[in-house]
mmCIF file of the N, C-alpha and C atoms, coordinates in Angstrom:
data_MODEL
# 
_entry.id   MODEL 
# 
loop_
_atom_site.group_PDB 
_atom_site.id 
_atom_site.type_symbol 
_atom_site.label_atom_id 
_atom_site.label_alt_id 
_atom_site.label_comp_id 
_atom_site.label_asym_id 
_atom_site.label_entity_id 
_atom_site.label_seq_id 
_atom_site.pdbx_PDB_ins_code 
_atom_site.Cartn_x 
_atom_site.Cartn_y 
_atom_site.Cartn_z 
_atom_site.occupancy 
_atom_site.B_iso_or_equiv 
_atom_site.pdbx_formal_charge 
_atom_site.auth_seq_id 
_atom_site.auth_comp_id 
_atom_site.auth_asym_id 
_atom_site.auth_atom_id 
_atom_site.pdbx_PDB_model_num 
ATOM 1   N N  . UNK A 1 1  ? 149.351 10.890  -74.875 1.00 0.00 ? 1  UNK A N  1 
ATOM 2   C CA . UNK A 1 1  ? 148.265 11.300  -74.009 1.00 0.00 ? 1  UNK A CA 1 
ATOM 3   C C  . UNK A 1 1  ? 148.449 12.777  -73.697 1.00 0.00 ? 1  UNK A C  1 
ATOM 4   N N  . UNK A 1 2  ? 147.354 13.544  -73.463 1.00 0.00 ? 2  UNK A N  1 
ATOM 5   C CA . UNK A 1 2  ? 146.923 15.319  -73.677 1.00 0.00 ? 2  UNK A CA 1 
ATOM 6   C C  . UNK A 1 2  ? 146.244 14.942  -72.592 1.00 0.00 ? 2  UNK A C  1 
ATOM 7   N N  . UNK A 1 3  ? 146.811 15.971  -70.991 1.00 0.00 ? 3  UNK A N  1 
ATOM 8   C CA . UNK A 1 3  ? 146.305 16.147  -70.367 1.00 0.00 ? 3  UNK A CA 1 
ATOM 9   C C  . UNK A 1 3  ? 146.307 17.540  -70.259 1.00 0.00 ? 3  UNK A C  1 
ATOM 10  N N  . UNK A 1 4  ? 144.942 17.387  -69.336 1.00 0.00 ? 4  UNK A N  1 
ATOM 11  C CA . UNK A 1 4  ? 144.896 19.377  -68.937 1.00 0.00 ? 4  UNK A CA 1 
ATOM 12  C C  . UNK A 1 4  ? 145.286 19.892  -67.868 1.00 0.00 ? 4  UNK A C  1 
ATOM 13  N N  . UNK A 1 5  ? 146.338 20.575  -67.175 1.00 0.00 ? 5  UNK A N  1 
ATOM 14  C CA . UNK A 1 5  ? 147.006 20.745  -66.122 1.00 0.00 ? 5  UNK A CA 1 
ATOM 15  C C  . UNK A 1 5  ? 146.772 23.057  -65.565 1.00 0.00 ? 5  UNK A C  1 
ATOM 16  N N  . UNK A 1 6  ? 145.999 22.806  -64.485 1.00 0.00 ? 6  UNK A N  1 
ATOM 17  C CA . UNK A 1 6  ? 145.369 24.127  -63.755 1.00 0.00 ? 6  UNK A CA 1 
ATOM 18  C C  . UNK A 1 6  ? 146.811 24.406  -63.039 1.00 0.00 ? 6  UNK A C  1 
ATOM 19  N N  . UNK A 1 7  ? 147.621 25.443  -63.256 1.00 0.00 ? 7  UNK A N  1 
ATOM 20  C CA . UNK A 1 7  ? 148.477 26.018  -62.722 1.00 0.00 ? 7  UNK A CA 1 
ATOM 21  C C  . UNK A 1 7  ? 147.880 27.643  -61.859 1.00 0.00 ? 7  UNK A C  1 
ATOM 22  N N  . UNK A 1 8  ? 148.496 27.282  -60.747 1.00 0.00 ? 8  UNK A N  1 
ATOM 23  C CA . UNK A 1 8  ? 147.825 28.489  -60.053 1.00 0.00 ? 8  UNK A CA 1 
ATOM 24  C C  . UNK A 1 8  ? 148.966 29.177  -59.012 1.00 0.00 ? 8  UNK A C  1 
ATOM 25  N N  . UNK A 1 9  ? 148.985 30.166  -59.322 1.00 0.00 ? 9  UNK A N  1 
ATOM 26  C CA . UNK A 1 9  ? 150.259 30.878  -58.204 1.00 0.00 ? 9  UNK A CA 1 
ATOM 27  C C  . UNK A 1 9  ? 149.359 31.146  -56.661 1.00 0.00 ? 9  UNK A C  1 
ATOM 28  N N  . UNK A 1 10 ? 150.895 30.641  -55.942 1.00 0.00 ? 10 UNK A N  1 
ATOM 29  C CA . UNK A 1 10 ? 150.493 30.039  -54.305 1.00 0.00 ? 10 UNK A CA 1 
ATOM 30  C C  . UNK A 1 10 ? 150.645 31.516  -53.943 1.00 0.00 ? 10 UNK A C  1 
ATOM 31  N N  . UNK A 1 11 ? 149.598 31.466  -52.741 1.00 0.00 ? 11 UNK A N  1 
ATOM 32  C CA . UNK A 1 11 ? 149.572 32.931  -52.080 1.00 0.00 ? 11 UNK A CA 1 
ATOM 33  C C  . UNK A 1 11 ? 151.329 32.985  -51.252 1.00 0.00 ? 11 UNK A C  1 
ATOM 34  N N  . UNK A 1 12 ? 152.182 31.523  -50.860 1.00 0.00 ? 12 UNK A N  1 
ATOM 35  C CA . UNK A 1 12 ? 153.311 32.147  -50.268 1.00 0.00 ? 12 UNK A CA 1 
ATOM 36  C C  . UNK A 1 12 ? 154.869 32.529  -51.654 1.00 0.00 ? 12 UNK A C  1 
ATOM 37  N N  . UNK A 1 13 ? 154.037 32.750  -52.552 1.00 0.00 ? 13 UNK A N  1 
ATOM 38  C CA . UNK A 1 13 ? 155.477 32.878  -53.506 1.00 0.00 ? 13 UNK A CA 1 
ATOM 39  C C  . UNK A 1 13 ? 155.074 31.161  -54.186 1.00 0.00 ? 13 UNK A C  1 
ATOM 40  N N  . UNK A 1 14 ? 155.578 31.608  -55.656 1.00 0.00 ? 14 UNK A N  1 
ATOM 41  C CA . UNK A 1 14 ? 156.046 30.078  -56.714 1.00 0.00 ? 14 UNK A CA 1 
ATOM 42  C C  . UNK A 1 14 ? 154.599 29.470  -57.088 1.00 0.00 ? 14 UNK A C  1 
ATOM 43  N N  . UNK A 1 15 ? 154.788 28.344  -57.352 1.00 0.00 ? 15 UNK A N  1 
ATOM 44  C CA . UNK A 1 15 ? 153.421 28.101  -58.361 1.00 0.00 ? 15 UNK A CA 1 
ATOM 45  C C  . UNK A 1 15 ? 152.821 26.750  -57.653 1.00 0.00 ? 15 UNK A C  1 
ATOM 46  N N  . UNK A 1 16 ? 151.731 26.020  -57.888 1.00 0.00 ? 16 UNK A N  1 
ATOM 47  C CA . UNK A 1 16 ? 151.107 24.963  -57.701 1.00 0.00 ? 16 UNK A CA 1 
ATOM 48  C C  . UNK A 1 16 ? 150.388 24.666  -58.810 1.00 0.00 ? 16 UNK A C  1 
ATOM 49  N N  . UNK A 1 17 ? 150.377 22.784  -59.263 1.00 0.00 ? 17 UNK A N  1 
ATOM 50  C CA . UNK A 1 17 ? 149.455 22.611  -60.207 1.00 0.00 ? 17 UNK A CA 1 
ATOM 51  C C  . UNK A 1 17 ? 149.119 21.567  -59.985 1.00 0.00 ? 17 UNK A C  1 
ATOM 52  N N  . UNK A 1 18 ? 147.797 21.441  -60.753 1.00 0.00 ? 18 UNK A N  1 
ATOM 53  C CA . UNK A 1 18 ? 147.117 20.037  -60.333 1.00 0.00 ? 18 UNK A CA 1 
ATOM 54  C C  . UNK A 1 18 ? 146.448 19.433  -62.062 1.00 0.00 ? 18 UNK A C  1 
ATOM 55  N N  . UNK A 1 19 ? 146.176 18.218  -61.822 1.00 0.00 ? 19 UNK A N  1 
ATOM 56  C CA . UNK A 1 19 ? 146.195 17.534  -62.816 1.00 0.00 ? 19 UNK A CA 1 
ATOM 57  C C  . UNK A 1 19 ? 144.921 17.537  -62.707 1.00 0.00 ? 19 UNK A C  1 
ATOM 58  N N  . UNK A 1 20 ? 143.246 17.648  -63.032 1.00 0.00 ? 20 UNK A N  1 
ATOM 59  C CA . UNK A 1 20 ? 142.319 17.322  -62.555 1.00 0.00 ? 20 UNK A CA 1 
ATOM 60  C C  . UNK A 1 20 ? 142.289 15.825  -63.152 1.00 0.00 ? 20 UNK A C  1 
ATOM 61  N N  . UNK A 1 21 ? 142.365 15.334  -64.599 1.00 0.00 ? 21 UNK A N  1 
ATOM 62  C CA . UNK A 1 21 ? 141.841 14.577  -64.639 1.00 0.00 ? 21 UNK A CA 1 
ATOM 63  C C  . UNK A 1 21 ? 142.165 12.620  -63.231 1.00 0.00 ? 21 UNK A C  1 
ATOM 64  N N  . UNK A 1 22 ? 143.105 13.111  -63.148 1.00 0.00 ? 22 UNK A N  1 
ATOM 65  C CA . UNK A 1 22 ? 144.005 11.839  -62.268 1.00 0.00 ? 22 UNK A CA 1 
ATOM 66  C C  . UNK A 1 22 ? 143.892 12.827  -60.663 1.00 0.00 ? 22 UNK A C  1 
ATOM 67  N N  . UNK A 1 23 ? 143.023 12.478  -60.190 1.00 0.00 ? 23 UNK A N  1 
ATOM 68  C CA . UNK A 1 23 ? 142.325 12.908  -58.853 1.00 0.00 ? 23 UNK A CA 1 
ATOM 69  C C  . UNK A 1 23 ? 143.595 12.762  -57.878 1.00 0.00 ? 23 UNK A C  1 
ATOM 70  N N  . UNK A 1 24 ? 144.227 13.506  -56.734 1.00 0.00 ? 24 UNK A N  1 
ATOM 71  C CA . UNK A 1 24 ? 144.950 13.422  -55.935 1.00 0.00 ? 24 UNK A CA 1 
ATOM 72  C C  . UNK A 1 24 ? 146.369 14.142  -56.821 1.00 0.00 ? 24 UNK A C  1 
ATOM 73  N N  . UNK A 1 25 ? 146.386 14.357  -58.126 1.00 0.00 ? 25 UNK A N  1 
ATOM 74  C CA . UNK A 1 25 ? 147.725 14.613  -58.741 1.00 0.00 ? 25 UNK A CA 1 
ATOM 75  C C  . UNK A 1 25 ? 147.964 15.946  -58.499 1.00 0.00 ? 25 UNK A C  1 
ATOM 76  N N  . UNK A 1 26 ? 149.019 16.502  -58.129 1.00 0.00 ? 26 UNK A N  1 
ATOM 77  C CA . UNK A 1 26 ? 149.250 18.099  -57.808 1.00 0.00 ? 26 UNK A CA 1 
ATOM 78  C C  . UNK A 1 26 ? 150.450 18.332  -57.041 1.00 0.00 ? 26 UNK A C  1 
ATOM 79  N N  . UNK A 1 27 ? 151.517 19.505  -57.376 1.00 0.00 ? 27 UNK A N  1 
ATOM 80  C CA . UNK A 1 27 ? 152.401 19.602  -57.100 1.00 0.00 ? 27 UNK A CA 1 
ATOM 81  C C  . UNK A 1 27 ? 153.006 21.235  -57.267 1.00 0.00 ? 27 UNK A C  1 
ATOM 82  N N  . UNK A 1 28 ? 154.135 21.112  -56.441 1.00 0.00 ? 28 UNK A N  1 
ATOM 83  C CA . UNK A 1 28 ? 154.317 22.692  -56.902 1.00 0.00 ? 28 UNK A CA 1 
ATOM 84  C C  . UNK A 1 28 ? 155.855 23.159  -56.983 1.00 0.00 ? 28 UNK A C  1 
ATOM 85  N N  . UNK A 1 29 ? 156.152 24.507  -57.276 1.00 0.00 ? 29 UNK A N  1 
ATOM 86  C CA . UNK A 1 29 ? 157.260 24.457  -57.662 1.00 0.00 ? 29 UNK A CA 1 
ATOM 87  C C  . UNK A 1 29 ? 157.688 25.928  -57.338 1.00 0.00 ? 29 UNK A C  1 
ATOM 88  N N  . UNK A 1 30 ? 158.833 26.910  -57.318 1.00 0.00 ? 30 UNK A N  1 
ATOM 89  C CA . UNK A 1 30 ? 159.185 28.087  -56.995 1.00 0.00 ? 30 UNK A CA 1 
ATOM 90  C C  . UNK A 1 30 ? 159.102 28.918  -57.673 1.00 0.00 ? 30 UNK A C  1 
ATOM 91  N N  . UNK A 1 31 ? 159.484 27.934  -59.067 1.00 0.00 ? 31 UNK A N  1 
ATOM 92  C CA . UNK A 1 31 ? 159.504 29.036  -60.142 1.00 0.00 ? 31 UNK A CA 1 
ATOM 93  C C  . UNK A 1 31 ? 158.896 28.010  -61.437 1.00 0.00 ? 31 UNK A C  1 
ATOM 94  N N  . UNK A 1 32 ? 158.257 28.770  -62.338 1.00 0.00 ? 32 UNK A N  1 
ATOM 95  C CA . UNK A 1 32 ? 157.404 27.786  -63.307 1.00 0.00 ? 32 UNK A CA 1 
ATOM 96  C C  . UNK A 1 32 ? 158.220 26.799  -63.973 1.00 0.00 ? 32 UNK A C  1 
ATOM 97  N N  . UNK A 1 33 ? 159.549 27.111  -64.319 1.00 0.00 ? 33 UNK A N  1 
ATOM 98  C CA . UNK A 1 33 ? 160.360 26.038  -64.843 1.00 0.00 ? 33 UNK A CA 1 
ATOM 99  C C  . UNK A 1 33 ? 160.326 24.780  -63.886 1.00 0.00 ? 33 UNK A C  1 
ATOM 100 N N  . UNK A 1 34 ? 160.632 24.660  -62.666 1.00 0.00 ? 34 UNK A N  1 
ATOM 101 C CA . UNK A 1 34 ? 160.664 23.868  -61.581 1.00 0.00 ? 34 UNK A CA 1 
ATOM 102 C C  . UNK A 1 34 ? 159.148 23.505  -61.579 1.00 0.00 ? 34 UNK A C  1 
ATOM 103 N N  . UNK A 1 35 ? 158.255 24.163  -61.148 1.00 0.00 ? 35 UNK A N  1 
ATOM 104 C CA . UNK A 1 35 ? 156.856 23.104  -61.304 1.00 0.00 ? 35 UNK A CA 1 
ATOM 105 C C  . UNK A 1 35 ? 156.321 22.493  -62.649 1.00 0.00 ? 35 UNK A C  1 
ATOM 106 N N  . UNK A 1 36 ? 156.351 23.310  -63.903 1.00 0.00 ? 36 UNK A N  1 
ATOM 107 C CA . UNK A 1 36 ? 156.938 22.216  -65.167 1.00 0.00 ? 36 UNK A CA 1 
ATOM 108 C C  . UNK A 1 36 ? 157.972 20.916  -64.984 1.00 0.00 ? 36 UNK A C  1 
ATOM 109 N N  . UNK A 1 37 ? 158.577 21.178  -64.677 1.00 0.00 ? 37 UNK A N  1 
ATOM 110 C CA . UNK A 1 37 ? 159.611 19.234  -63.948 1.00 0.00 ? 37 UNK A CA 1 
ATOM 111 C C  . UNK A 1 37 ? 158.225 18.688  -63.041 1.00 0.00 ? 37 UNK A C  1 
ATOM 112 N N  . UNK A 1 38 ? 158.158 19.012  -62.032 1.00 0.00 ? 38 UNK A N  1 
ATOM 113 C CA . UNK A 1 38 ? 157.397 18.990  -61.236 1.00 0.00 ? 38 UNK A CA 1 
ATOM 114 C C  . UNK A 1 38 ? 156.121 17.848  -61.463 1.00 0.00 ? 38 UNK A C  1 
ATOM 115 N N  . UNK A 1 39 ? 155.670 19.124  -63.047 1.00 0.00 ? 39 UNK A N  1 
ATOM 116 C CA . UNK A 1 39 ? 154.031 18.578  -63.213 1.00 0.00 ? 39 UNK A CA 1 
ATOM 117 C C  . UNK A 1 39 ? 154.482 17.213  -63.862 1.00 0.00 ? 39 UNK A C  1 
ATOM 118 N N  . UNK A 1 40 ? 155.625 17.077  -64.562 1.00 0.00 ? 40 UNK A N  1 
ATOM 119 C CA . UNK A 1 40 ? 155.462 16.016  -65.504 1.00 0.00 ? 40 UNK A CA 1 
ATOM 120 C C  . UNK A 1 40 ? 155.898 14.612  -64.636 1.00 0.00 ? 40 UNK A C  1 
ATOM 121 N N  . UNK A 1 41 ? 156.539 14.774  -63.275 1.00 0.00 ? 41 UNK A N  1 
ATOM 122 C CA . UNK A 1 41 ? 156.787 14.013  -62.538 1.00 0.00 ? 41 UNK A CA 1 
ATOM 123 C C  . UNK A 1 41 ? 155.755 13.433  -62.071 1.00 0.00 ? 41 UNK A C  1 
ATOM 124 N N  . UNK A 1 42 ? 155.136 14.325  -61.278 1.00 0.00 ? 42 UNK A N  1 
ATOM 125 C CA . UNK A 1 42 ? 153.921 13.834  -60.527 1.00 0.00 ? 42 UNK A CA 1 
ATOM 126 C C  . UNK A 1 42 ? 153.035 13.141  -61.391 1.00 0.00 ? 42 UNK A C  1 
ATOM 127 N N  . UNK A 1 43 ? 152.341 13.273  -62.256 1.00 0.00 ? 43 UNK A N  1 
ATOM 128 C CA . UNK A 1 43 ? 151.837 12.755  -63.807 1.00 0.00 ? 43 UNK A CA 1 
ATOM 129 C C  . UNK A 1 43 ? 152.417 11.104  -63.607 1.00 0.00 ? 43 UNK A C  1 
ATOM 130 N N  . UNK A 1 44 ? 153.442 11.344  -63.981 1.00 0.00 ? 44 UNK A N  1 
ATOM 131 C CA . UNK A 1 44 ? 153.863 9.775   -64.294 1.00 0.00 ? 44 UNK A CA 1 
ATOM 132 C C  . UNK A 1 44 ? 154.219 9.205   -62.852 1.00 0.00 ? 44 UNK A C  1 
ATOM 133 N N  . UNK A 1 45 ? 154.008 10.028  -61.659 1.00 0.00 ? 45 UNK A N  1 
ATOM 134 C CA . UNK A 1 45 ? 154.101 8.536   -60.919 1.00 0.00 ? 45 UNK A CA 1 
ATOM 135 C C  . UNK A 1 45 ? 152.718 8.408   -60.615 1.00 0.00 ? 45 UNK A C  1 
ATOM 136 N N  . UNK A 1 46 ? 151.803 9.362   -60.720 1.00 0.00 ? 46 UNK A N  1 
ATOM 137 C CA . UNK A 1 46 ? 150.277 8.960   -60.641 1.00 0.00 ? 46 UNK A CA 1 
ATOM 138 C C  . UNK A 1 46 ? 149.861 8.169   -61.576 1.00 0.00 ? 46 UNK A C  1 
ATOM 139 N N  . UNK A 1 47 ? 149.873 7.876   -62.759 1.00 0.00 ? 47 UNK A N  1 
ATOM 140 C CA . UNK A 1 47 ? 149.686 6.868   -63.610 1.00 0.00 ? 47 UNK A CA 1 
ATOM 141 C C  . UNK A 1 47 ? 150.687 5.586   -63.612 1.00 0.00 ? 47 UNK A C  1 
ATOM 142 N N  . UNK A 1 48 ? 152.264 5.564   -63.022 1.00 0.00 ? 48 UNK A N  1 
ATOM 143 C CA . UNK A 1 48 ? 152.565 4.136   -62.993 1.00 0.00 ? 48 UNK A CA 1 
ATOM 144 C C  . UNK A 1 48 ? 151.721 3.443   -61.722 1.00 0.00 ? 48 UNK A C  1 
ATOM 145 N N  . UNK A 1 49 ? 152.005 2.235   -62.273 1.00 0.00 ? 49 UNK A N  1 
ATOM 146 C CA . UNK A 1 49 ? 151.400 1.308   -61.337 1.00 0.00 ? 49 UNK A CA 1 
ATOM 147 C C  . UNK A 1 49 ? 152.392 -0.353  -61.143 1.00 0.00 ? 49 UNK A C  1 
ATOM 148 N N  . UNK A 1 50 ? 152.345 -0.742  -59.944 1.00 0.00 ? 50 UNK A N  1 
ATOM 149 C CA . UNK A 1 50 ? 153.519 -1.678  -59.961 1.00 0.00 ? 50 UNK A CA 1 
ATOM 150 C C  . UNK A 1 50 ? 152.481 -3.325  -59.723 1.00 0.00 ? 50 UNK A C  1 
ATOM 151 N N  . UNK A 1 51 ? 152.686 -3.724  -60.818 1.00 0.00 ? 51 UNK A N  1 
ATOM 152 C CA . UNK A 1 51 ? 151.368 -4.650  -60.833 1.00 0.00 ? 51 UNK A CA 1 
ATOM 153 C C  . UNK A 1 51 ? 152.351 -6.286  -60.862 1.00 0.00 ? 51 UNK A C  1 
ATOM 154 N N  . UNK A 1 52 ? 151.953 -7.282  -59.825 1.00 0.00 ? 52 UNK A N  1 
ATOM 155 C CA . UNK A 1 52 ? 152.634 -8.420  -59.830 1.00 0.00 ? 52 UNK A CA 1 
ATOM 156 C C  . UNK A 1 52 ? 152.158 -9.676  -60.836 1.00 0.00 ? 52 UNK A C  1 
ATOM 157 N N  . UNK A 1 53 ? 153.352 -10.195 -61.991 1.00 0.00 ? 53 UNK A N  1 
ATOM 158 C CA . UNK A 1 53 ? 153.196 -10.556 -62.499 1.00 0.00 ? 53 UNK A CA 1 
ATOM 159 C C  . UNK A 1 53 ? 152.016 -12.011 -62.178 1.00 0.00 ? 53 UNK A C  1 
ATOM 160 N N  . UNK A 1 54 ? 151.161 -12.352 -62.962 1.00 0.00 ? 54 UNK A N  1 
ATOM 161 C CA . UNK A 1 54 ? 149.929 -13.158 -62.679 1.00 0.00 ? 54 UNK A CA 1 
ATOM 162 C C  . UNK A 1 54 ? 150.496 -14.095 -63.498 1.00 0.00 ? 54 UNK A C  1 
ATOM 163 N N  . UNK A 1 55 ? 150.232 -15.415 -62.935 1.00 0.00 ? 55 UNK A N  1 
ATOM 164 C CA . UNK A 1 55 ? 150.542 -16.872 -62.747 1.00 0.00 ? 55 UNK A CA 1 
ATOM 165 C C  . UNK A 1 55 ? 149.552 -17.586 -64.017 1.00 0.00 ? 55 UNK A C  1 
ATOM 166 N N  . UNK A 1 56 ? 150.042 -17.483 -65.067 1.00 0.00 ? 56 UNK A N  1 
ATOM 167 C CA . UNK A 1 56 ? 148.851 -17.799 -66.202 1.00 0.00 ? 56 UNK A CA 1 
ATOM 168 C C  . UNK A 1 56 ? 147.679 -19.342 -65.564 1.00 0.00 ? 56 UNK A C  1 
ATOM 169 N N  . UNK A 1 57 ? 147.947 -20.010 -65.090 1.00 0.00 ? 57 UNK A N  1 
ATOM 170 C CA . UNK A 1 57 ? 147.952 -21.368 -64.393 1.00 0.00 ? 57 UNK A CA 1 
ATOM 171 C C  . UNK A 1 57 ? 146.599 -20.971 -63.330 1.00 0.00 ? 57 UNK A C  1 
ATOM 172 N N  . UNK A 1 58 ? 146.910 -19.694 -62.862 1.00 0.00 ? 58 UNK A N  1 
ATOM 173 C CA . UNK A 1 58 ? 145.602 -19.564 -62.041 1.00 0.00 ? 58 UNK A CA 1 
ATOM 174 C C  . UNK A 1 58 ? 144.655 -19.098 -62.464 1.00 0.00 ? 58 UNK A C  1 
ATOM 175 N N  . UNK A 1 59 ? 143.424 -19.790 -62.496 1.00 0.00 ? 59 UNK A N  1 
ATOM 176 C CA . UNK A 1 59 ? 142.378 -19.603 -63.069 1.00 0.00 ? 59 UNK A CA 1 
ATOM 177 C C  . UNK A 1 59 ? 141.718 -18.493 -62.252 1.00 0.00 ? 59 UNK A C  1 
ATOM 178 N N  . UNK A 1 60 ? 142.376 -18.308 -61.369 1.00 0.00 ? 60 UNK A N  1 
ATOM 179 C CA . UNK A 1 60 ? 140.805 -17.039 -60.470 1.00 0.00 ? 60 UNK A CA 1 
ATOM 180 C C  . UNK A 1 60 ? 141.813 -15.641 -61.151 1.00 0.00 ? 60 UNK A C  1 
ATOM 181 N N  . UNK A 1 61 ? 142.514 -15.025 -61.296 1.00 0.00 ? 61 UNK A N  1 
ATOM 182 C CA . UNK A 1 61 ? 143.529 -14.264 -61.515 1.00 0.00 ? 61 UNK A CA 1 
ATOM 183 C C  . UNK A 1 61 ? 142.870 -13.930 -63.318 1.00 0.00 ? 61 UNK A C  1 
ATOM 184 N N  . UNK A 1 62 ? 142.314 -12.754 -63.577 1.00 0.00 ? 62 UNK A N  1 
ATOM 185 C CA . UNK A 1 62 ? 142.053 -12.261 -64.436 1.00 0.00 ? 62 UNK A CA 1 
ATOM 186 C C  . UNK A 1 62 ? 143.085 -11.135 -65.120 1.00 0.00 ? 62 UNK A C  1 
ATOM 187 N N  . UNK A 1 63 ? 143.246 -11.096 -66.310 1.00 0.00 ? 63 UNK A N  1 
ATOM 188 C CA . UNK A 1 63 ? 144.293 -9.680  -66.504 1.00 0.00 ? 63 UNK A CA 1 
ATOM 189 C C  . UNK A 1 63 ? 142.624 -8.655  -67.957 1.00 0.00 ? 63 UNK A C  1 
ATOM 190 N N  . UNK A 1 64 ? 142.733 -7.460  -67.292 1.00 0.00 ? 64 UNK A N  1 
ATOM 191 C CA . UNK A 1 64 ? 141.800 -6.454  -68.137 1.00 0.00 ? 64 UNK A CA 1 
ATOM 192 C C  . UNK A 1 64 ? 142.677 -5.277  -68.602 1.00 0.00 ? 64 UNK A C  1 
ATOM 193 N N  . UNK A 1 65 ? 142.016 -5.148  -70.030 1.00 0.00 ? 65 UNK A N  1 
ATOM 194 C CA . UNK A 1 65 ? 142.784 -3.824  -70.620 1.00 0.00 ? 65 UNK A CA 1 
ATOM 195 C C  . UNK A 1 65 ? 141.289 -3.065  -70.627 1.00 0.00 ? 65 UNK A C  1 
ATOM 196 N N  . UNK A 1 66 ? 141.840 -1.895  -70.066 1.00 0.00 ? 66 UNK A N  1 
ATOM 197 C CA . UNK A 1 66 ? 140.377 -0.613  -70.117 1.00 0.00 ? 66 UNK A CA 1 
ATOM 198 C C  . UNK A 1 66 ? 141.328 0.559   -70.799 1.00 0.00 ? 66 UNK A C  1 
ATOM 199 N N  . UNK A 1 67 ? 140.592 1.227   -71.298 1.00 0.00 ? 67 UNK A N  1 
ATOM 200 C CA . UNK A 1 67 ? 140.748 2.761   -71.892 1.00 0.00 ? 67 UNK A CA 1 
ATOM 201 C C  . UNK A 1 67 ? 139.946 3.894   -70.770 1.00 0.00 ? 67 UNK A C  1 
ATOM 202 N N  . UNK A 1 68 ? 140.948 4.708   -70.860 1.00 0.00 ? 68 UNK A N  1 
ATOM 203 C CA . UNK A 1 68 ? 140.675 5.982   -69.404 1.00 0.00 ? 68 UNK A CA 1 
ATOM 204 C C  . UNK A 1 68 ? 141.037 7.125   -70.621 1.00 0.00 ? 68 UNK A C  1 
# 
């Protein structure tokens, strides 16, 4: 996955970036090496998700695969 990531230097010193496509994702860092860690962190905890395993047995309990 190719995301597009807006890096923008903070008016107090060091950098900030945001992920547009994954809404709320954004993070920042002092120096670009550090918000590079940063971006790729924030990224993956905005996309994990901690989902409880579903009880095949229950019929109301649906499981969906979508493409984003």
């Amino acid at each position: 996955m190719k995301l597009k990531v807006i890096v923008h230097e903070a008016e107090e010193g060091g950098y900030w970036a945001e992920a547009p496509a994954i809404p709320g994702c954004a993070t920042q860092g002092e120096t670009f090496e550090e918000l590079l860690k940063n971006i790729y962190e924030a990224v993956e905890g905005c996309l994990s998700v901690d989902i409880k395993p579903v009880d095949p047995k229950d019929t109301r309990a649906r499981i969906w695969e979508i493409a984003v």
